[in-house]
Backbone as a printed PyTorch tensor [residue, N CA C, xyz], in Angstrom:
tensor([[[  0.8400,  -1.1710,   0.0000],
         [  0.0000,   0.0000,   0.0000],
         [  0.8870,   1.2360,   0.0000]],

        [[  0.0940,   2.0450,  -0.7320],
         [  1.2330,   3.1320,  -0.4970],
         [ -0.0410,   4.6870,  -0.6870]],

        [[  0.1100,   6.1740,  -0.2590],
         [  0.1230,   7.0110,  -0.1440],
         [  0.2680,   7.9420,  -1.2670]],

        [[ -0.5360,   8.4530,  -2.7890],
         [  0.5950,   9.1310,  -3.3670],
         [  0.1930,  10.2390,  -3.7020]],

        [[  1.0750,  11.1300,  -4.4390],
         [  0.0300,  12.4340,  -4.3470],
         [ -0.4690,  12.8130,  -5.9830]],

        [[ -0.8660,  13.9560,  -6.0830],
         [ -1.7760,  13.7790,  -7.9910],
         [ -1.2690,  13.3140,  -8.9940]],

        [[ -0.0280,  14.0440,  -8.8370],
         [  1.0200,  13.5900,  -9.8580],
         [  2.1930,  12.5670, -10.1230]],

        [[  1.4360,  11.2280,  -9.0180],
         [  1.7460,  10.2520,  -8.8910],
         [  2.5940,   9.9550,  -8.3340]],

        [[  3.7270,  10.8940,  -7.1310],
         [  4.6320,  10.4380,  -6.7790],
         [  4.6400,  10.0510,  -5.0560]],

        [[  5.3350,   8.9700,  -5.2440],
         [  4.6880,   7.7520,  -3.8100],
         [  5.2300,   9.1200,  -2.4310]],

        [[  4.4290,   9.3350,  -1.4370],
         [  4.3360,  10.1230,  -0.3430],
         [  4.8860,   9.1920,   0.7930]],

        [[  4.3080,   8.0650,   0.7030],
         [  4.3230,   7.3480,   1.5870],
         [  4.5000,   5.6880,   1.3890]],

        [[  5.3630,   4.9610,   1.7620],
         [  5.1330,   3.3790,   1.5600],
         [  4.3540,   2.5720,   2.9880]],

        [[  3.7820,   1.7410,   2.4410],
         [  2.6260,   0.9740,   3.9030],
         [  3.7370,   0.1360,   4.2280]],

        [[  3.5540,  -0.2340,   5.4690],
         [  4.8460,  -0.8710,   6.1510],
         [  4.9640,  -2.7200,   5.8940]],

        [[  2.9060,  -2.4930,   5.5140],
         [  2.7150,  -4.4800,   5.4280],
         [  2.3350,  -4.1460,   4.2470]],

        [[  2.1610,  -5.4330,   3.0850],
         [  0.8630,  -5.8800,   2.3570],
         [  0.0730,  -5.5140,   2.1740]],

        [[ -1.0120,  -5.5270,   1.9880],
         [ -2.2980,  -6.5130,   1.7350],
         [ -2.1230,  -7.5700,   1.2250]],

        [[ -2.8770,  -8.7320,   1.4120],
         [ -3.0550, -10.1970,   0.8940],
         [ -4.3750, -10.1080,   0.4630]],

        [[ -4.5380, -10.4980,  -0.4450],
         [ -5.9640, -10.6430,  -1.2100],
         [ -6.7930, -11.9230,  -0.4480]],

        [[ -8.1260, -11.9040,  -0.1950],
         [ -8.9150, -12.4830,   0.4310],
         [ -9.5480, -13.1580,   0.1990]],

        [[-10.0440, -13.8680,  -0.3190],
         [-11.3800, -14.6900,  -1.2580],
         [-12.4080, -15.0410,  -0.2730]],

        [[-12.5510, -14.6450,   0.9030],
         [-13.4940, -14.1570,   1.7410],
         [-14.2680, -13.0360,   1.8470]],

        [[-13.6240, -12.1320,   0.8430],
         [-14.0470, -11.1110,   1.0150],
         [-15.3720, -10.6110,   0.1650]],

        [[-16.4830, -10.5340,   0.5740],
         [-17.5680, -10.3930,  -0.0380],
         [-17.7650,  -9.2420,  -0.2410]],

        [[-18.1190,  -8.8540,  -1.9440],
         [-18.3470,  -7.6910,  -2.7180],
         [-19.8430,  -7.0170,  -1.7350]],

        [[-20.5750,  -7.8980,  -1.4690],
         [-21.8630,  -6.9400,  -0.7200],
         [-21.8680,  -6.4900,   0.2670]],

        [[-20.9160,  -6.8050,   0.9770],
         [-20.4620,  -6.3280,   2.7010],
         [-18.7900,  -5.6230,   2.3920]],

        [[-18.0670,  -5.7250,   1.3930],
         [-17.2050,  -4.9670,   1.8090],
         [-17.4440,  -4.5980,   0.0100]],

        [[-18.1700,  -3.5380,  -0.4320],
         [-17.8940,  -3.1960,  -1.4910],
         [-16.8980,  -2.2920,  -2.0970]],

        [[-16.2490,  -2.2270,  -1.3760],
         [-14.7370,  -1.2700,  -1.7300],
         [-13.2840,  -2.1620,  -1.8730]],

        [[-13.2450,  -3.0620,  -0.5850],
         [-12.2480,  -4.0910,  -0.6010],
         [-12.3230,  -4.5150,  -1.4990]],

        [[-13.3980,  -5.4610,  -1.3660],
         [-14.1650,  -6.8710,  -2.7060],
         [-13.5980,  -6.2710,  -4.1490]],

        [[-13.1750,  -5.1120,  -4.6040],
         [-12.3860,  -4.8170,  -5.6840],
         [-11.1440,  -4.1320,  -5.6980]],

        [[-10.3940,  -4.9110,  -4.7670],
         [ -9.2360,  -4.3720,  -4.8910],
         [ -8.7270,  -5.6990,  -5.5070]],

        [[ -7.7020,  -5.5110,  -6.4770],
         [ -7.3030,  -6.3860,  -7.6990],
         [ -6.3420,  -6.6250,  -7.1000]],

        [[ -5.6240,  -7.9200,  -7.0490],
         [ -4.4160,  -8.2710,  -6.4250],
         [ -3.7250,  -8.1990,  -7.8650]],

        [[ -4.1240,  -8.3740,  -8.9950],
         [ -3.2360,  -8.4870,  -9.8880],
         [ -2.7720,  -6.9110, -10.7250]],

        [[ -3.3490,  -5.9990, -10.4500],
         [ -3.2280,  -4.7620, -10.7010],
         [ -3.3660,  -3.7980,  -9.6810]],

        [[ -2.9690,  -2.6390,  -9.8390],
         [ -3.4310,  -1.4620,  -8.5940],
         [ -4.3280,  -0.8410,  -8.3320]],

        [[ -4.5480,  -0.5970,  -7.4130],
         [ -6.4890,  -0.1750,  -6.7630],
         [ -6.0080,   0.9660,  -6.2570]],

        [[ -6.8600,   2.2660,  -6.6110],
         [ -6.5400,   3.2820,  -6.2470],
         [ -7.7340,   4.1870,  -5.8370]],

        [[ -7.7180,   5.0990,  -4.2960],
         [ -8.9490,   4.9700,  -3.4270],
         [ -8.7860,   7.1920,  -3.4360]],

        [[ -9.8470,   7.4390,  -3.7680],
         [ -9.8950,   8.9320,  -3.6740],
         [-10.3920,   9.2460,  -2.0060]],

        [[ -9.9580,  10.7140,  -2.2690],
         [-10.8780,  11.2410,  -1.0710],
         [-12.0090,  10.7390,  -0.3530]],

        [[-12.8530,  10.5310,  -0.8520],
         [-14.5430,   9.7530,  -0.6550],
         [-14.4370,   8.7350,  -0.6480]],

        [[-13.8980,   7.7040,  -1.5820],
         [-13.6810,   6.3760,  -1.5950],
         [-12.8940,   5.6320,  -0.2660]],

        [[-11.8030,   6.5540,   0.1410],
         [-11.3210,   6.5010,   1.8300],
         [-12.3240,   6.5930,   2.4040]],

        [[-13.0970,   7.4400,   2.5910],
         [-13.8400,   7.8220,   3.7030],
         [-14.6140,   6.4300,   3.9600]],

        [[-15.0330,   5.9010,   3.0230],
         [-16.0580,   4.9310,   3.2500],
         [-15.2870,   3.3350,   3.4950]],

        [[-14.2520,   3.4070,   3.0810],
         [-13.1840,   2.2900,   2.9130],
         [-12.8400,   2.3250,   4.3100]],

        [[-12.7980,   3.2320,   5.0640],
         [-12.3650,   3.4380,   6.6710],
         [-13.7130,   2.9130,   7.1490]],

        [[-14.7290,   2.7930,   6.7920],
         [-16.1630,   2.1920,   7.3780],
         [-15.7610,   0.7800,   7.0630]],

        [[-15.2920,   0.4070,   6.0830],
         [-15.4030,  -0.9810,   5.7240],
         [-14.2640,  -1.8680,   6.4010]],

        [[-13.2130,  -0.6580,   7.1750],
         [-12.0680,  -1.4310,   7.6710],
         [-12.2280,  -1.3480,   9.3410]],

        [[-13.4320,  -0.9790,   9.4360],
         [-13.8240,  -1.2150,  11.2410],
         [-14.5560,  -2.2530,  10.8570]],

        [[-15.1000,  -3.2460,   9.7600],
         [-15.9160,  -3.9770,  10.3720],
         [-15.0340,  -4.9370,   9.7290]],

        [[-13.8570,  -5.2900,   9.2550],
         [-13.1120,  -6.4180,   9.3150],
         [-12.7400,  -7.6920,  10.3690]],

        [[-12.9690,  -8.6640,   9.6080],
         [-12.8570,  -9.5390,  10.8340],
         [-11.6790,  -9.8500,  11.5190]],

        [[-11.4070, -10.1230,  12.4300],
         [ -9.9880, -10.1950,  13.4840],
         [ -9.1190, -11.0660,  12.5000]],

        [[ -9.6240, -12.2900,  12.0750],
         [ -9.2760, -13.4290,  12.1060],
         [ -8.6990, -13.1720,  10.6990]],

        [[ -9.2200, -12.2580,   9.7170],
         [ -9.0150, -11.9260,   8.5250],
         [ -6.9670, -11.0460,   8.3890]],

        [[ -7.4630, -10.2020,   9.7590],
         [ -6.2730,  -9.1330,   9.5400],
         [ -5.1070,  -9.6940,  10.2320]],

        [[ -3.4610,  -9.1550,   9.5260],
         [ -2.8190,  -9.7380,  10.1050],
         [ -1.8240,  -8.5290,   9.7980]],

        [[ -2.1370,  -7.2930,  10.2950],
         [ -1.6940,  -6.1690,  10.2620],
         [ -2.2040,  -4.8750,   9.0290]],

        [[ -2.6200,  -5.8910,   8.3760],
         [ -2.5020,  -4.9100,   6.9970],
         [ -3.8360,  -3.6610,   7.2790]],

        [[ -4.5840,  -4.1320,   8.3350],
         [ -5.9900,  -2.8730,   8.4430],
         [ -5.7180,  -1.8910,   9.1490]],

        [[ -4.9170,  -2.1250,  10.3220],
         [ -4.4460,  -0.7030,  10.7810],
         [ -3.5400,  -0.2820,   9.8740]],

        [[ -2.6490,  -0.5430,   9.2570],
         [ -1.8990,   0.3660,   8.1100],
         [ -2.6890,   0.8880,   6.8730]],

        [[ -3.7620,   0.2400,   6.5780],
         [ -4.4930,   0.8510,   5.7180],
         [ -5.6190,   1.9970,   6.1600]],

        [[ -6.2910,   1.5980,   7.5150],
         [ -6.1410,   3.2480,   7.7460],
         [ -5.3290,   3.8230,   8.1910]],

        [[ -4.2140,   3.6200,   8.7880],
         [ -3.0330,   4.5570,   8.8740],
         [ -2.9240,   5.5050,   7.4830]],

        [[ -2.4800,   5.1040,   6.1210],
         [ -2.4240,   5.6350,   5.1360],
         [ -3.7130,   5.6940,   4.9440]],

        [[ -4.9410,   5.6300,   5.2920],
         [ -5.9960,   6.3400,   4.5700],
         [ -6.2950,   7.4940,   5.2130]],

        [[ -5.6250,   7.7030,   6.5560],
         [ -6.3130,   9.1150,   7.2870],
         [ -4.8810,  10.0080,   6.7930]],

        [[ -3.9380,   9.4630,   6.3930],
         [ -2.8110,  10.5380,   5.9940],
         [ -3.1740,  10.7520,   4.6980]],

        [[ -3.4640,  10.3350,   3.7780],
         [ -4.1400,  10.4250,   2.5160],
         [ -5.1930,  11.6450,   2.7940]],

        [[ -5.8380,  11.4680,   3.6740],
         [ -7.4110,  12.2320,   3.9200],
         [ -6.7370,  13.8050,   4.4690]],

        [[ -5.6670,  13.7650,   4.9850],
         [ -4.9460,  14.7940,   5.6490],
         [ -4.0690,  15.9070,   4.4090]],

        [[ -3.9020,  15.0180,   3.6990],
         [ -3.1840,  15.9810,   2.1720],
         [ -4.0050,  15.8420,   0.9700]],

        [[ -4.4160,  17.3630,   0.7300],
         [ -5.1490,  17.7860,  -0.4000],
         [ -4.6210,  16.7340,  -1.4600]],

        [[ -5.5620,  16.1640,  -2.1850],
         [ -4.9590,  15.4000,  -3.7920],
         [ -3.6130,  14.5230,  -3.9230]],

        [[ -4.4790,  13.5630,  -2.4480],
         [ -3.5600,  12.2990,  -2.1250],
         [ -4.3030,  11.1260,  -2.2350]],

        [[ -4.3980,   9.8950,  -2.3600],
         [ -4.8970,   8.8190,  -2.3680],
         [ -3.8250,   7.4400,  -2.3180]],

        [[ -5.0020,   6.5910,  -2.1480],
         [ -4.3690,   5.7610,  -1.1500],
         [ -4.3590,   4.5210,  -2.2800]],

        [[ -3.1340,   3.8500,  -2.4080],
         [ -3.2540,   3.0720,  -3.5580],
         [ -2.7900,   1.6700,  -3.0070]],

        [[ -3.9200,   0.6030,  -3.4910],
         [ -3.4840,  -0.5290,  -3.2380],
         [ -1.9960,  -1.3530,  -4.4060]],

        [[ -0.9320,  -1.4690,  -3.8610],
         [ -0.4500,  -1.8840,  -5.5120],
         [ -0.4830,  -3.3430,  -5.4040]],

        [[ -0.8070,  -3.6000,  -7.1450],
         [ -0.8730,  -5.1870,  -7.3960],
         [  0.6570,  -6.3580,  -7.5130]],

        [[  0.2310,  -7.0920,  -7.6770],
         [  1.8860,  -7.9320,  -8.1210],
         [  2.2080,  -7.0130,  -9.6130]]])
């Protein structure tokens, strides 16, 4: 995960991962549920906001660090004008 700003240059690197989930259900987490492990997912202003809803209701058993770093970088994202929060793929 990483932090970057408009003009694409990385602000910030996430300290873990993400691991892609196949638990993860598109109707309960409709923001996760498309993050592409094989390409990069990239989360705006608004799209954080709600992605931070979807990462309080993650399950324990699911996370293995990667949700507090993803809102870590989503509230620093939310903190700098025309930053977003990018999942990168393999």
């Amino acid at each position: 995960m990483q932090v970057r700003a408009e003009n694409g240059a990385v602000v910030v690197n996430g300290s873990c991962g993400y691991e892609w989930d196949s638990r993860i259900d598109r109707s309960q987490f409709p923001l996760l549920g498309h993050v592409c492990p094989f390409t990069d997912t990239m989360f705006n202003g608004w799209q954080i906001r709600s992605l931070l809803t979807e990462l309080a209701r993650v399950p324990a058993d699911w996370d293995d660090g990667w949700v507090a770093e993803a809102r870590r970088l989503g509230e620093l994202a939310l903190e700098n004008p025309h930053h977003y929060l990018w999942f990168v793929g393999d």
